[in-house]
N, C-alpha and C positions, 0 to 999 in steps of 0.2 A: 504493500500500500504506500503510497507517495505522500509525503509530508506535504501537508497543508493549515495555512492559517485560521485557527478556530474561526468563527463566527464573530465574537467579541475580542478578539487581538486588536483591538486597536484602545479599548478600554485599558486594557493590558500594558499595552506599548505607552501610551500618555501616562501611565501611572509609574511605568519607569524610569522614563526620561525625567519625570518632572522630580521623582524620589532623588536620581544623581545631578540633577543642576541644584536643586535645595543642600546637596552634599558638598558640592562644588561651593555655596554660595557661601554656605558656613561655616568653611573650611578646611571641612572635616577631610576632603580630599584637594591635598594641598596645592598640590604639583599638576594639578588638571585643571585645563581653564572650558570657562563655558564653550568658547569657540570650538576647542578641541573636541569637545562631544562632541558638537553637532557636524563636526567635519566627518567623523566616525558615523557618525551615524547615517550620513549621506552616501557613505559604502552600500547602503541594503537599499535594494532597487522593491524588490516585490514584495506584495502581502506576508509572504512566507518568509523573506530575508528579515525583514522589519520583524517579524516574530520572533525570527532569532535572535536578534541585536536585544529583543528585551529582556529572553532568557538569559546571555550572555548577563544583562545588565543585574539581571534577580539573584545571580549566584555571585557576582564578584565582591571580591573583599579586598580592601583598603588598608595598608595599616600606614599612617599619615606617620609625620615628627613625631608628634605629641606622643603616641600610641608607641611609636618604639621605642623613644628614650626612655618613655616607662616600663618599658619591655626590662632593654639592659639595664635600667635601674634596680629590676626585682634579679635579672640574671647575676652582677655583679653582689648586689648586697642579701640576695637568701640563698639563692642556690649554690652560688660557687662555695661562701661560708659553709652551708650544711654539707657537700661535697667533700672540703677539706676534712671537716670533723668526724664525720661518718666513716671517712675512708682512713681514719688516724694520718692523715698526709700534713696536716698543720695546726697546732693549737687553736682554737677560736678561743681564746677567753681576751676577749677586751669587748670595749662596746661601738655600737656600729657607726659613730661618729670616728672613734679614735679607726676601724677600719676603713673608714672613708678616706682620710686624712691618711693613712700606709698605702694606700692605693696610689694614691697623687705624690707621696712622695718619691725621689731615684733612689732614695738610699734605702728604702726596703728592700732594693732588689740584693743589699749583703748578706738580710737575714731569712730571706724569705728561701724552702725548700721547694717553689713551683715558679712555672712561670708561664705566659700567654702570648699565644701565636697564631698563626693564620694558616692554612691549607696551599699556601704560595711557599717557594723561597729565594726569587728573585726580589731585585731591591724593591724597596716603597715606591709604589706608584702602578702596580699593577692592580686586578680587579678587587681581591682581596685585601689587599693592603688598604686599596683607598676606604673601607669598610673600617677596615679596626681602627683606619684614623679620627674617623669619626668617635670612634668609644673612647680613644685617645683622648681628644679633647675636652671630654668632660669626667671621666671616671679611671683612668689608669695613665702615669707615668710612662712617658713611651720608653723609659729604661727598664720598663718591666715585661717589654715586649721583646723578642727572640725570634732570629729564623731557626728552622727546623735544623740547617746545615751549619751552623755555628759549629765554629772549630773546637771552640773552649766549653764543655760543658760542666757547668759547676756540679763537682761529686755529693750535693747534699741534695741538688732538685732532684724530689722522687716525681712530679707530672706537670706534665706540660698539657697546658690547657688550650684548646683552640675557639674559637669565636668566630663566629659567621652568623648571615642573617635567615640561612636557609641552610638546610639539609635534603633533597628530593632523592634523585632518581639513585643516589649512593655511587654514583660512576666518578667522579671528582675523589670523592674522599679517597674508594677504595685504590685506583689507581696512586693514587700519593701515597696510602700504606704500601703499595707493590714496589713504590722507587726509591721509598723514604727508610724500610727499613732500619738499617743498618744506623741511621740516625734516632730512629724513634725507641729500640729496643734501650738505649740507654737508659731510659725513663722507667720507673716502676707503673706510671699511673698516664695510660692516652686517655684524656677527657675532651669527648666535644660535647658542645653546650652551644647550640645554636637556636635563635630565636624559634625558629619552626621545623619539624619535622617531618616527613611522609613516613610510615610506617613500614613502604617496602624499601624506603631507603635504608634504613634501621636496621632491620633483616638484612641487608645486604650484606650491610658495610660486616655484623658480626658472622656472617657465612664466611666474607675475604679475610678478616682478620685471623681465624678460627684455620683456615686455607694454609696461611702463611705462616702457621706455626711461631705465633706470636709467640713469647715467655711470658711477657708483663701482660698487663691488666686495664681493659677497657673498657670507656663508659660514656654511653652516650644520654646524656640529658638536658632535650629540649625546654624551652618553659611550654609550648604549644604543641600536640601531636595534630597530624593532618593525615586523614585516612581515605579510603577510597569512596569514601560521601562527599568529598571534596572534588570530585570528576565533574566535570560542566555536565557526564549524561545523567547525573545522577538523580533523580526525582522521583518521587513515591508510587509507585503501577496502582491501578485503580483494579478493581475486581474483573473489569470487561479488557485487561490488558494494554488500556494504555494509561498517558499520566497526565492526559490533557480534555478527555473525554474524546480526540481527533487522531491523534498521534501515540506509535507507541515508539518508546526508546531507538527502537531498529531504525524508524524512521526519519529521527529526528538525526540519529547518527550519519543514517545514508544521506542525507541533503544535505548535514554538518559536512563533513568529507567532501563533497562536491564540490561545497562551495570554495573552501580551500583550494583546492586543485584549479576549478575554474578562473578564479580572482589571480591564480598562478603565482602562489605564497610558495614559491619554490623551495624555501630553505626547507621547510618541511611537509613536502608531499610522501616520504617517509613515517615522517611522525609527525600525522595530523594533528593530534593534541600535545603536541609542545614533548619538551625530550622526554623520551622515557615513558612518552605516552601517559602521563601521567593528569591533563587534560584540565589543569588547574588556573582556575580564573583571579589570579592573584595577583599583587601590585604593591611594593614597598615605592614610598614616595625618595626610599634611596636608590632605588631600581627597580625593576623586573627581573625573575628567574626565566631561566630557558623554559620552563617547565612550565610558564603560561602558557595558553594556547594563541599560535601567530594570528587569527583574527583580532588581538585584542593590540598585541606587539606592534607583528610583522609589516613591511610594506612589498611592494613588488618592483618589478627593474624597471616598468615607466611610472614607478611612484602612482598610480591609479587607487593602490587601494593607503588610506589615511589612517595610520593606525593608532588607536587610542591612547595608550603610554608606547612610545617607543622606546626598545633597548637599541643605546648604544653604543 
């Protein structure tokens, strides 16, 4: 059966748009301007296109400034603390102003047994890096920061912690445990602690690591898990099998697909839903993961189609 647009998609559609420029106005999506919707939005020609742009609109999540520096505020002051404690990797006994205040200073870095790094090990200024500059500047002393390939490692750090905004498809991390070895085993404790996670990334990365015949000990603790209800086909089937009273999943998928293919989003005619397939409508106003889907991203080679947050 061919996807087609309800009868009332257009109640629909008004009620989305108007949901994301109210988002847009309040700030709440910081890094997208009104114009830029409505450029996006002028991608979807037919009744059925226009349906999709709303569904796209109904799943996607935001997480603006505000929303992440509150993120690594609770990453840096609960969980890395309860991390160290738990895992006897570092005393916590002071209070969380006086841990504030060791964070920001360089001379922690003589007494401290861990230290914090990034999934890169080329100098500052590549994708990763420009990320943890950011945490830099408000929460950690960039002499507490470390590449992985540092010559001199200090005999008392038992983990080295890394920091990223995303975790997804596990292909990044696990390839860095394949190269990194030899660097990482020095450590008692690999901990990533990234804002968000996908769950078959997680699996993943502990099937490579578990492969590779690690010695030491790893831990991966997101503050947010992100699971396969976070797939743009994902919506609730209705008893008569679809999830729209019009549309079933199958169909929504086959005309999803198409469309990509058609609008000629080359980078991923492979992986229509973003890498790894993993079909995620997601947006940090510090970027975008691969792992959105390029309707939301991508453009094409005569720029035709206008994409909502561009990566780039």
């Amino acid at each position: 059966m061919a996807f087609k647009a309800p009868n009332n998609y257009l109640e629909f559609y008004n009620e989305m748009v108007r949901k994301s420029e109210k988002l847009i106005l309040i700030g709440y999506w910081d890094k997208i301007e009104i114009r830029k919707l409505h450029k996006w939005l002028e991608n979807f020609k037919t009744n059925e296109e226009k349906y999709l742009s709303a569904l796209i609109l109904y799943k996607l999540v935001y997480r603006n400034d505000k929303s992440i520096d509150s993120m690594i505020s609770k990453l840096f002051h609960i969980t890395i603390p309860n991390l160290l404690e738990e895992n006897k990797i570092y005393p916590f006994n002071m209070t969380m102003n006086e841990w504030r205040i060791k964070l920001k200073d360089k001379d922690f870095r003589h007494v401290m047994n861990f230290s914090f790094s990034t999934i890169t090990s080329d100098e500052l200024g590549d994708s990763g890096n420009d990320y943890i500059r950011r945490l830099r500047d408000k929460f950690i002393a960039k002499e507490l920061v470390c590449k992985v390939t540092a010559n001199k490692i200090r005999e008392h750090h038992k983990a080295l912690i890394f920091i990223d905004d995303i975790l997804a498809s596990g292909k990044q991390i696990n390839d860095f445990l394949t190269a990194y070895k030899n660097d990482l085993i020095k450590y008692d404790y690999i901990i990533f602690t990234p804002l968000i996670a996908h769950v078959k990334g997680i699996k993943s990365i502990y099937q490579t690591f578990k492969s590779l015949d690690y010695s030491n000990t790893l831990i991966i603790k997101p503050l947010e898990i992100i699971t396969c209800d976070n797939h743009m086909l994902d919506f609730k089937i209705q008893d008569d099998g679809y999830f729209d009273a019009e549309n079933s999943i199958e169909d929504l998928e086959t005309f999803y697909i198409s469309l990509v293919h058609r609008k000629e989003l080359k980078q991923y005619k492979e992986d229509s839903f973003g890498f790894g397939n993993l079909g995620l409508n997601l947006i940090f106003s510090t970027g975008i993961p691969d792992n959105t889907i390029p309707l939301i991203r991508c453009t094409n080679d005569d720029n035709s189609w206008s994409p909502l947050y561009e990566k780039f």
